[in-house]
C-alpha positions in Angstrom: 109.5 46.9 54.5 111.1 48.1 57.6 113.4 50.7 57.1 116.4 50.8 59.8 119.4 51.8 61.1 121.5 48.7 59.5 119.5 49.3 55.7 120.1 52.9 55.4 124.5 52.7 57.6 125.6 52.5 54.0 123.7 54.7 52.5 120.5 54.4 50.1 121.0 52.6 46.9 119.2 52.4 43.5 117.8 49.5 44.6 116.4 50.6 48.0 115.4 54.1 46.2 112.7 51.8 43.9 111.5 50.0 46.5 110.5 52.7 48.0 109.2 54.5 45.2 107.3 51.4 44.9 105.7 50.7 47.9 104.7 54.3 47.8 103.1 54.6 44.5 100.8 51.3 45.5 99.8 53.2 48.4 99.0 56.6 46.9 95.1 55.8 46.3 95.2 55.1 50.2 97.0 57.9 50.7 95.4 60.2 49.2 91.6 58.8 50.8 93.2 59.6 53.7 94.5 62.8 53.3 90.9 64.2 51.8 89.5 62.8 55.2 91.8 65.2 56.7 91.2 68.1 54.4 87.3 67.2 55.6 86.5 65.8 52.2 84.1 63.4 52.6 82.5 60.6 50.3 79.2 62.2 51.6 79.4 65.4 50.9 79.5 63.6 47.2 76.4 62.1 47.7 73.5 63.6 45.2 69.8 62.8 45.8 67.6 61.0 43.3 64.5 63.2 43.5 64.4 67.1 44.2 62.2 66.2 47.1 63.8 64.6 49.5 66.5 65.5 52.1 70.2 66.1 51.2 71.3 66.7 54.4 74.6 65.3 55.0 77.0 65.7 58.4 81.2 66.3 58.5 82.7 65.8 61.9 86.8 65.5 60.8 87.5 63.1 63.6 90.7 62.1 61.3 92.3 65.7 61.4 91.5 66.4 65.2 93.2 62.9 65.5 96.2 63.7 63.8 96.3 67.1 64.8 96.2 65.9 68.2 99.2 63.4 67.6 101.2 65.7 66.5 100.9 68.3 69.3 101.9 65.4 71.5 105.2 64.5 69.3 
């Protein structure tokens, strides 16, 4: 749903307000995947080894927050 000028002229209504509350909460898993990438809160850093005796070592580079952080210095 595209939300513009000629929707919102009269004002928002109770049935706009659920739609919107809607779309939102069937996008909140997403959003909030996307906000621990930002936060620099990886699937890997959730990654446990099988054995004591291998190698655990596990890499962050937050490529989603210098991204954003980047977009909004821009705007």
């Amino acid at each position: 749903m595209i939300i513009d000028e000629d929707i919102l002229k009269d004002g928002i209504d109770e049935v706009l307000l659920a739609k919107l509350i809607r779309k939102h909460s069937l996008e909140q898993e997403r959003y909030e995947k996307l906000y621990n990438y930002y936060i620099g809160k990886h699937a890997i850093c959730e990654r446990r080894r099988s054995s004591d005796n291998i190698a655990n070592n596990k890499i962050v580079c937050n490529h989603a927050k210098y991204i954003v952080d980047i977009a909004k210095a821009i705007l």
